[in-house]
N, C-alpha and C positions, 0 to 999 in steps of 0.2 A: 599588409592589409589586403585585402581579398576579397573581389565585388562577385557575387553570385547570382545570376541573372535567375528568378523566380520563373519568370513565363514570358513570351513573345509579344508583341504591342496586339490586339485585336480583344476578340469578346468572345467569353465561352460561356456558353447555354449550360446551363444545368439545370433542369427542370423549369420549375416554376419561374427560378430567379435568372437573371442576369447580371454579370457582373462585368462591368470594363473595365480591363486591364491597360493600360498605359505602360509599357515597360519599363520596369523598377527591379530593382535588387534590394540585397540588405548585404553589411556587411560583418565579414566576422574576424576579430581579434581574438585569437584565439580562441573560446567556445562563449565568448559576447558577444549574444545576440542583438543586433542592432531592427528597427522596424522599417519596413520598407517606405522607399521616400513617396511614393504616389501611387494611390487607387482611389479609384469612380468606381460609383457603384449606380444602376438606371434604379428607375423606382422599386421600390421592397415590396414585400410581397402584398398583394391587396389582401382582403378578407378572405383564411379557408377555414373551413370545418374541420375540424378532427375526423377522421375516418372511426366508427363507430365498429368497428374491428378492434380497437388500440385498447378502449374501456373493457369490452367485453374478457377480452384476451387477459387485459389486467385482472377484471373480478375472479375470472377462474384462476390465475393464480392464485391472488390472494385467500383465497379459499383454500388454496393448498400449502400456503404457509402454517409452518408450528405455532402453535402459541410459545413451545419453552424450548429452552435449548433444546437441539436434535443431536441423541448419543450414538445414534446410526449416520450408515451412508442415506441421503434423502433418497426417497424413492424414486423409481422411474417415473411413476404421474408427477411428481413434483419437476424435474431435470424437463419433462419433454415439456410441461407446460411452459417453463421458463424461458426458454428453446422457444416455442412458437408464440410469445409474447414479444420476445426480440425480435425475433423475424418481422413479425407486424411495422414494429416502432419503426425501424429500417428500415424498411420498404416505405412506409411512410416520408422519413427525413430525406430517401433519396426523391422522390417527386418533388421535393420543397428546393431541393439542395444546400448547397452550405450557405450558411447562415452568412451574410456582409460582416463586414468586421469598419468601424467606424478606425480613422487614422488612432485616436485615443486608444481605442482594445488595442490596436497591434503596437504602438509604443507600450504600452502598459504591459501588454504580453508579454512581447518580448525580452523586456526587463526582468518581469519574473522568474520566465524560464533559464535567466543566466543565476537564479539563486537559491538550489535545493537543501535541503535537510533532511538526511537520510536517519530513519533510525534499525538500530541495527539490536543484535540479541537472538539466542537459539526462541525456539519454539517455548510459551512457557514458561517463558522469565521476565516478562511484564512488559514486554512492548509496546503489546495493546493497549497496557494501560498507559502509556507514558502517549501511546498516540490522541488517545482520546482528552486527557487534560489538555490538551494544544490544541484540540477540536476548535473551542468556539472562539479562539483569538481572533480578533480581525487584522491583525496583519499576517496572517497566516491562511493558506490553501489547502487543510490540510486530507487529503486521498480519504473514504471512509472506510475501502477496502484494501486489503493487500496489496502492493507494486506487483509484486511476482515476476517485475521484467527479465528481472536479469537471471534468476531462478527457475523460470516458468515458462513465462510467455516470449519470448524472443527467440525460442528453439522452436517453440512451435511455427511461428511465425516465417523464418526462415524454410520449412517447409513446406511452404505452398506459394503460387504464384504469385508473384509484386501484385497481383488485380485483382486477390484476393484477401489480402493483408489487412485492407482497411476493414472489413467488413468484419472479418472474425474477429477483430481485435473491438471494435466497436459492441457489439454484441455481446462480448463477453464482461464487456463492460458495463452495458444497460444491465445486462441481468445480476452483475454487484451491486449495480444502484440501488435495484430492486430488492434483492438478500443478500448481503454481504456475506455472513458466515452462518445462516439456516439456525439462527435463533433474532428478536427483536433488537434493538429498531428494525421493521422493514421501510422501503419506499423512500431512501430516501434525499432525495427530489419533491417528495409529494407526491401526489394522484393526478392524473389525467382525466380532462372535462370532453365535453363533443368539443366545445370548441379552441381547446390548445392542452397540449400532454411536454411536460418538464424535459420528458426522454428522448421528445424527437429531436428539441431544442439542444438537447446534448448531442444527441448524435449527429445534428446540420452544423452545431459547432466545432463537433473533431472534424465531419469532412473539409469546414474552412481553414482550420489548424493543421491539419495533415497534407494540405494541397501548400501551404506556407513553408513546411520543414522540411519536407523529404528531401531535400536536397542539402540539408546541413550535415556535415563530417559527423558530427556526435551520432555516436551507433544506438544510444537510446532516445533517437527524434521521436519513435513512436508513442515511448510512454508521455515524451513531454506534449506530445497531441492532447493527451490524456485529460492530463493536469490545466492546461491553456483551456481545454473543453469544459472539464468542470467547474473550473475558476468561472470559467464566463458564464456558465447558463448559472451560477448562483450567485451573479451580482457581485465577483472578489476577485476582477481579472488585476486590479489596484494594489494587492496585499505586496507584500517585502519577500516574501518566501513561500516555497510549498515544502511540503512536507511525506514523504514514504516511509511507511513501515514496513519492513518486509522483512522476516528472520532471517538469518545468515545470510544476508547482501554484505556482511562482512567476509565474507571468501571474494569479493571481488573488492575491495577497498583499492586497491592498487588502480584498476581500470577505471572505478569510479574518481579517482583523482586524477589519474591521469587524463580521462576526458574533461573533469569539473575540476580546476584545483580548487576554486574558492567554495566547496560543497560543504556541509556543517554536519558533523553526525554527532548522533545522539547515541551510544552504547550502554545498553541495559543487560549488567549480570546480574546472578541469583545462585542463592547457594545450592548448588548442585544435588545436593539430594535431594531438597523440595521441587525441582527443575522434569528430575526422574521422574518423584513422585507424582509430580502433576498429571504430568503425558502419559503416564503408564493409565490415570483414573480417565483421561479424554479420549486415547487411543488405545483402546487394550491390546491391539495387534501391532502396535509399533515396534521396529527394532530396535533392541537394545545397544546395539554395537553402533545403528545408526546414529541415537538417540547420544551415545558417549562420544563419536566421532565428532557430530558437531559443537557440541559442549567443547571438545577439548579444541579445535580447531578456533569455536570464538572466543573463548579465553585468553588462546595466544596471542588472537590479535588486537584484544582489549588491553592485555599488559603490552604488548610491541609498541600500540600506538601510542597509549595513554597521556605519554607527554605532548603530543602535538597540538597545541593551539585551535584545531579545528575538531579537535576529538572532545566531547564532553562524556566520562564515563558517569553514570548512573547506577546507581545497589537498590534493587528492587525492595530491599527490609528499610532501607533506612526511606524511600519515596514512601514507601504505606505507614511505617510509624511515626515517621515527621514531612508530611507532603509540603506543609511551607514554606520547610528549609529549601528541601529539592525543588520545587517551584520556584523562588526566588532565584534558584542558580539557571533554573532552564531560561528564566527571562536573562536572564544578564549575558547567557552565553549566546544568542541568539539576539540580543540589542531589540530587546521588546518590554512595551510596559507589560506591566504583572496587574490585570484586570483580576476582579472577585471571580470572572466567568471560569479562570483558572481553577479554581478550588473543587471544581465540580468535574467526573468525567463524562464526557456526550460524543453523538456519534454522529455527523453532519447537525448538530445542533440538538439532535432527542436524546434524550437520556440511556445513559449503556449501564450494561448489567456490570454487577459488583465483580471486582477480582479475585476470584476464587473459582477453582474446581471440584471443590466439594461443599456439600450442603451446608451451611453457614445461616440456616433459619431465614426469615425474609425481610431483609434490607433492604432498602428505599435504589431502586436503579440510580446510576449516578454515583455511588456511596464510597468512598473508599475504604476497605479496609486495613485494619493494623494485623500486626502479624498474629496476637492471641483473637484475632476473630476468627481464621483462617485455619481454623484444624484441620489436618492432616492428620487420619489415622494412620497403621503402619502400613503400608501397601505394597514394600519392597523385600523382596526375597529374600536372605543370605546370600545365595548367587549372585545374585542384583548387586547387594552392596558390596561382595568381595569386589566383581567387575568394578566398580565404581570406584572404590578406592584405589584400585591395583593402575586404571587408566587414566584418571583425570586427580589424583593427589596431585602431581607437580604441577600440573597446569594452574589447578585452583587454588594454590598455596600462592602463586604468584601474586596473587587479587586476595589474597588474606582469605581466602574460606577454609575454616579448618575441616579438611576430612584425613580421618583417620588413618595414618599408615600401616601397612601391614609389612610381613618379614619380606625380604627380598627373593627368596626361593617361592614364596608363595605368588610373591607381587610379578614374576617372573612366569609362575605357573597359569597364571589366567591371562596374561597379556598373550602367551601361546596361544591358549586355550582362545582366545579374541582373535589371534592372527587366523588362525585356525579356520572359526567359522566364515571367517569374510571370505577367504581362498573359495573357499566351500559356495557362498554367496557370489561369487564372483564368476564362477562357474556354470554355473545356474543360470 
């Protein structure tokens, strides 16, 4: 066991607030977080205004938000507004500074963040949705945007100075709160008044959660900043589990146990050619060789793992044509009642758009559908499908998806022709 001293006995100013520190640690067993034994805090903040900067900044975006899903990259006036709306909110939370944390938040915190639920799945194959049905549980935390830590944001991160880490990582965060994935629900926190905004309260509570962790061994402290921040500014720092979705965070499954053993994943396949065919209708410039790589990579470790206790694998056909079988298993495997609020999928609590990639006529948001709602015209080449059978048959025959074999000289002739372009891609 191993005491980790937080901060020195005395008092640090941050803005507005004051907090006195008493010198305390917390300890850790392994990656169980314990809450620290003692903090004071002087009086909280008296009455301020909202800076009248924060609304303004909000309406011009929201003005710049789509009404419907966006099948482009958003525009520059959309990216820069969002940009200097964060900025505001931030500058903002930094005058307030971080937010006190009552003994209660930090035991309650702390507890949380020793208990994640990762879900895992390529691009495409229903993760989303499987995120959203777990949305409105309450003993559940569940992120409304993508993790991206271990994917995404933590290489960035590593590239700029420890003093700037919190900020960009904050910001990047307000403006998910704000649009998630540049279709509806936005905002969601809510709106900001003159006199108090959701996002500054988020962002003074990662400063107070990000000044608590940095010093913990777990190499993803920063996300769980993340998570302890949003839990608390929506009232569910209490819940049993949070929750990430993040597609192929199964290429890292080994580091995620190894840092969390007791971590809970949720793995969602789908039959590979509806998988293609999705992403080729969302992304028309995706790569194919990408788009097969990771396909075939999370497959393997959907079969490798499958048997372990802590893996629950998920089939994207059989959640949309029997969601209250698959539902009753997600409560059981996670040791959660199974509320009605399940039945429905939402996104921080608003209703989320139906599952489908293509137009499927207009469905009530929230809606699930079964798999004959969900036409799929043909949208895949010959090429497409040779590749697709020649690369991922083995893979997906393991997981019972039947695709098509083709001859071995053939199946040998595109796998070249695959090794081929990546050398080529690689070069480049």
């Amino acid at each position: 066991m191993q005491l980790l001293s937080l901060y020195p006995a005395g008092v640090i100013d941050y803005g507005k607030t004051i907090l006195l520190i008493i010198r305390f640690g917390f300890h850790s067993t392994g990656n169980v977080y314990r809450a620290p034994a003692v903090i004071k805090q002087l009086p909280v903040f008296p009455h301020y205004a909202m800076s009248s900067e924060i609304t303004e900044a909000e309406q011009n975006l929201d003005a710049l938000l789509p009404a419907k899903r966006l099948t482009t990259s958003p525009p520059a006036e959309l990216i820069n507004a969002a940009k200097a709306w964060a900025d505001i909110v931030w500058d903002e939370a930094g005058q307030l500074g971080p937010m006190p944390l009552s003994d209660e938040t930090l035991t309650s915190g702390h507890d949380l963040a020793a208990h994640p639920v990762f879900i895992f799945g390529v691009h495409r194959s229903g993760t989303t949705l499987v995120r959203n049905i777990l949305d409105g549980h309450p003993d559940l935390v569940v992120l409304p945007s993508e993790g991206t830590y271990y994917t995404n944001l933590e290489a960035k991160l590593k590239t700029l100075p420890e003093r700037e880490r919190m900020a960009f990582l904050g910001k990047e965060w307000l403006r998910r709160l704000a649009n998630p994935i540049n279709q509806p629900p936005y905002w969601l926190l809510g709106r900001s008044t003159d006199i108090s905004s959701p996002y500054v309260n988020f962002a003074r509570y990662l400063m107070a959660w990000w000044a608590l962790l940095k010093q913990n061994e777990n190499t993803q402290w920063p996300h769980t900043a993340v998570v302890l921040a949003y839990a608390s500014c929506t009232n569910n720092i209490g819940a049993k589990f949070w929750v990430d979705k993040t597609p192929v965070n199964e290429r890292y499954i080994k580091r995620i146990w190894r840092e969390m053993p007791s971590a809970q994943i949720i793995h969602v396949v789908r039959d590979p050619v509806s998988i293609l065919a999705s992403r080729k209708k969302m992304e028309p410039g995706v790569s194919l060789r990408g788009v097969l790589r990771d396909m075939k990579m999370s497959f393997t470790v959907a079969a490798e793992y499958a048997a372990d206790p802590r893996l629950m694998l998920v089939r994207y056909e059989e959640l949309c044509d029997d969601p209250q079988k698959t539902i009753k298993q997600l409560a059981s495997f996670l040791h959660i009642d199974e509320p009605g609020i399940l039945n429905r999928a939402t996104v921080a609590g608003l209703p989320a758009q139906t599952n489908s990639s293509f137009d499927n006529g207009d469905y009530p948001p929230g809606q699930i559908l079964k798999a004959r709602q969900r036409q799929q015209p043909d949208t895949l080449s010959n090429t497409e499908q040779q590749f697709l059978k020649a690369y991922i048959s083995k893979a997906a025959a393991k997981l019972n998806y039947p695709v098509e074999h083709i001859g071995l000289l053939h199946k040998y002739y595109f796998i070249l022709r695959y090794c081929f372009f990546v050398l080529i891609d690689n070069k480049h």
